[in-house]
C-alpha positions, 0 to 999 in steps of 0.5 A: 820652540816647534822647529828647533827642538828638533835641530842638531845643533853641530849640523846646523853650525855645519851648514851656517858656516858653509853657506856664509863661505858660499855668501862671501864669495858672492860678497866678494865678485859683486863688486867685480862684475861691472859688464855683462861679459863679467857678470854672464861669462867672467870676462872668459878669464877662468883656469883650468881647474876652476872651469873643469870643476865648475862645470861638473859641480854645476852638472851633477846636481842634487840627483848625484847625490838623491836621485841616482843613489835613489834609484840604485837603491830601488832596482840595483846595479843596472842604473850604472848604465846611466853613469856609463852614459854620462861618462861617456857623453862628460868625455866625448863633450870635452873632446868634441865641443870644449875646444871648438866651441870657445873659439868659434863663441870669440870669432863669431862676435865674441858670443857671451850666450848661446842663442847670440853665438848662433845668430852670430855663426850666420850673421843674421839679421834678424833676432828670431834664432835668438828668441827662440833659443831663449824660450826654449832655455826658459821653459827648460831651466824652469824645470831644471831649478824647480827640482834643485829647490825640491832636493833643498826642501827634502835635504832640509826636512831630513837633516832637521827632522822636518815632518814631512806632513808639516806643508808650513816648515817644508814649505819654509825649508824650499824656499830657504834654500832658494834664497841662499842660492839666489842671493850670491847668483844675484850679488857675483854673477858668473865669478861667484857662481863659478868659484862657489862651484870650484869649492863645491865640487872639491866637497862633492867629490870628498864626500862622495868618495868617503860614504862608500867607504864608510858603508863598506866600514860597517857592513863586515859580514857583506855577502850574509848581509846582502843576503838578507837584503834580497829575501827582503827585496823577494818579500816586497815582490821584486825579483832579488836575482840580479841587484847587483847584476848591471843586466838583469833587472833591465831590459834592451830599452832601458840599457839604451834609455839609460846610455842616451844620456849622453846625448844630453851633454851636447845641449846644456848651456849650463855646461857649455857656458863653462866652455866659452869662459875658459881663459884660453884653449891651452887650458881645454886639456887640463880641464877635461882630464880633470873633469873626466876623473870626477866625472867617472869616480863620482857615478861610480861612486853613488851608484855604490852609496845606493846599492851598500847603503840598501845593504847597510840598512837592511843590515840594520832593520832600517827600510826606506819607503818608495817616497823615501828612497832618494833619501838614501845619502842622507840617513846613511850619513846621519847614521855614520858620521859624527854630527859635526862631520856628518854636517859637513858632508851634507853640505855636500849635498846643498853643494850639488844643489846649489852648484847646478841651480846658481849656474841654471839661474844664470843662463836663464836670466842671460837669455832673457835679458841677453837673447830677448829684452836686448832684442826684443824689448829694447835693444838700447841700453847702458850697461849699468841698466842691463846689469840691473835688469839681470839681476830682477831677471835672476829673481824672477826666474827663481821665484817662478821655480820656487813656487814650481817646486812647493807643489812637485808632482814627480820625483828629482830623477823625473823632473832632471830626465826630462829637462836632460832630455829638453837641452839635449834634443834641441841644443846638441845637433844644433851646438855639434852641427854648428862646430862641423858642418859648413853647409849648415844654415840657420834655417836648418838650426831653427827647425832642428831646435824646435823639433827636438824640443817639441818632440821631448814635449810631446814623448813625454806629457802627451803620448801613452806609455804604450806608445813610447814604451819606456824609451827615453825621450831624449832618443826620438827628440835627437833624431827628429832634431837632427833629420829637421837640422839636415834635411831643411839645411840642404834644401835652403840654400847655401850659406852666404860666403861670409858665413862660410869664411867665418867658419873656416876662420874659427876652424883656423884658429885651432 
């Protein structure tokens, strides 16, 4: 019997019937996506709560849930200065480029990927801009989806007692969670990826929410209990004083490393996707006031599950070790919840996972066969063929990650920050600039993108830590993209008169 003698039988039935809803919603628009505006943007016809819902699902992945409550509960309160970065960044993204962003993707040649919108905003000929976004959004995602499939091995491990020294049945647990998202991506497009997002965002949201509750529920004595969990912080060696101070534990570079988070949301074309298949621009405001609301009470919230669920399982005599930590949400719910509703909520977990990495998969496949095999490659090619081509190209991509993430060398919060970091440094000057500067030019666009990307690359895998002392590498990478983006885009010359006409017929448009 080896794997399902250990198996709770009402989780498992929990989890079956939420993955065949996530597959027959894929069933559903495979037949519904016959071009490839459909099958990459879903023919821009989203609503508002579809599109608001959508993008934070696929925002927030399997780190809402394991990464954030993970650290939370390792050093306490000051990791709400993340959340305080990410808030802002979800609000000043909806505000600054939801709305420009759809108009000026229809204008310039109704832009279905962000690599074709910016050859489109200057009307180049040739396909280098494009090409070098799609390697860039490659190497990136690759490192996005490899931590979604981590988070599913370690979300299937738990909820079915897998050993996590049985490398066969964690092995298996990776790569069964990689098929499922696989196969809806791969059958729905953008559609069933959106609309699965929509459902999994709503059960995020729930679940989310009801754990902090429950934690509250079953810790009635806090203040003795807490108590407790700080000589047990001081007996490990770390200092107690200020887990639940936002300050404390935390220095000026961590504070603002934690704040650059925000940055982020300017590049991630996982989210700004969402943006240009809006149906309309009417519908930006309901989305943002929607988004803004899940955003903000959802890290709230996680941070809360990992400091109460610390003082929960101390309360209980239950510690977590260092590789055990980003577990958190888990045990706390197996031990709450009933198995059935327990099951249910972590699914909710699986929700975040699959939410980011069916749309990462996505947008990768659209750069490759969008921004470099329709360019590169061949740039003649039936619809019906290129339809095709993206779907091997979501398949590729995913068993790439795949493999990545059978042999992860960092946690889920490392692998996230550091692509976080990648998107946010090359794409957002590059997205921002293109929305509010005229006089930019495409040359200053290409070297900014590089920069910046370059610059995350070499902060994080080739300097000493003395050098960058802890600070955020997404900090540097932004600065170095937006002097290359200004510096190079005044020295080349003006842009043309037509690409200075269309950018004051997208502005007009608003």
């Amino acid at each position: 019997m080896g794997f399902f003698a250990n198996v709770d039988v009402p989780v498992l039935i929990a989890f079956l019937l939420y993955l065949a809803g996530m597959l027959a919603i894929g069933f559903y628009f495979s037949n519904k996506s016959k071009k490839m505006s459909d099958y990459f943007l879903a023919g821009r016809n989203l609503g508002g709560w579809v599109t608001a819902m959508s993008a934070q699902a696929s925002d927030m992945s399997g780190w809402l849930l394991m990464g954030l409550p993970g650290a939370a509960y390792a050093t306490g309160m000051g990791n709400y200065w993340i959340a305080i970065g990410l808030g802002i960044g979800t609000i000043l993204n909806w505000i600054l480029v939801a709305k420009p962003l759809r108009r000026f993707t229809e204008v310039c040649g109704d832009s279905i990927t962000i690599p074709q919108y910016l050859q489109n905003r200057f009307k180049a000929d040739s396909p280098l801009i494009r090409v070098v976004c799609a390697i860039v959004i490659f190497i990136f995602f690759l490192v996005y989806t490899t931590s979604a499939f981590v988070s599913g091995g370690k979300l299937f491990q738990v909820v079915f007692n897998i050993d996590p020294t049985n490398e066969t049945y964690t092995k298996a647990a990776v790569i069964i969670s990689a098929l499922i998202i696989i196969t809806y991506t791969f059958m729905g497009g953008f559609n069933a990826v959106a609309w699965t997002d929509f459902v999994q965002g709503i059960l995020m949201f729930v679940t989310i929410v009801a754990l902090p509750i429950a934690l509250v529920a079953h810790t009635p004595d806090f203040s003795a209990d807490l108590l407790n969990s700080t000589q047990k912080i001081v007996a490990e060696g770390a200092d107690a004083s200020g887990y639940m101070s936002l300050t404390s534990n935390m220095s000026g570079i961590d504070i603002i490393s934690n704040l650059a988070w925000a940055f982020g949301y300017f590049g991630m074309p996982h989210i700004l996707v969402r943006f240009m298949a809006i149906k309309d621009t009417k519908e930006v405001k309901k989305s943002a006031a929607i988004a803004i609301v899940w955003v903000v009470i959802s890290l709230t919230a996680a941070v809360l599950i990992g400091v109460l669920g610390r003082v929960y399982l101390d309360s209980q005599n239950v510690a977590l070790s260092s590789s055990e930590q980003e577990l958190i949400f888990i045990k706390t719910v197996k031990m709450l919840f009933p198995s059935f509703l327990g099951g249910i909520f972590l699914s909710a977990v699986l929700a975040s996972i699959m939410s980011t990495a069916d749309s990462q998969l996505l947008v990768t496949a659209s750069a490759v066969v969008n921004d470099f095999y329709t360019v590169v490659v061949k740039k003649e090619a039936s619809e019906k063929k290129l339809m095709w081509i993206s779907r091997i190209a979501v398949m590729l991509v995913s068993v790439i990650a795949c493999i990545l993430a059978l042999n992860p060398n960092d946690s889920i919060m490392g692998i996230v920050s550091n692509a976080w970091a990648g998107f946010g440094a090359a794409f957002g000057p590059a997205i921002v600039f293109s929305l509010y500067w005229k006089r930019l030019t495409l040359k200053g666009t290409a070297a900014g993108i590089i920069g910046g990307a370059a610059t995350v690359l070499i902060w994080e895998y080739i300097l000493p830590d003395a050098v960058t002392m802890g600070l955020y590498s997404i900090i540097p990478g932004v600065i170095v993209s937006v002097l290359l983006t200004v510096i190079v885009s005044l020295i080349d010359k003006e842009p043309s008169q037509e690409v200075q006409q269309l950018f004051e017929a997208a502005k007009s448009e608003g």
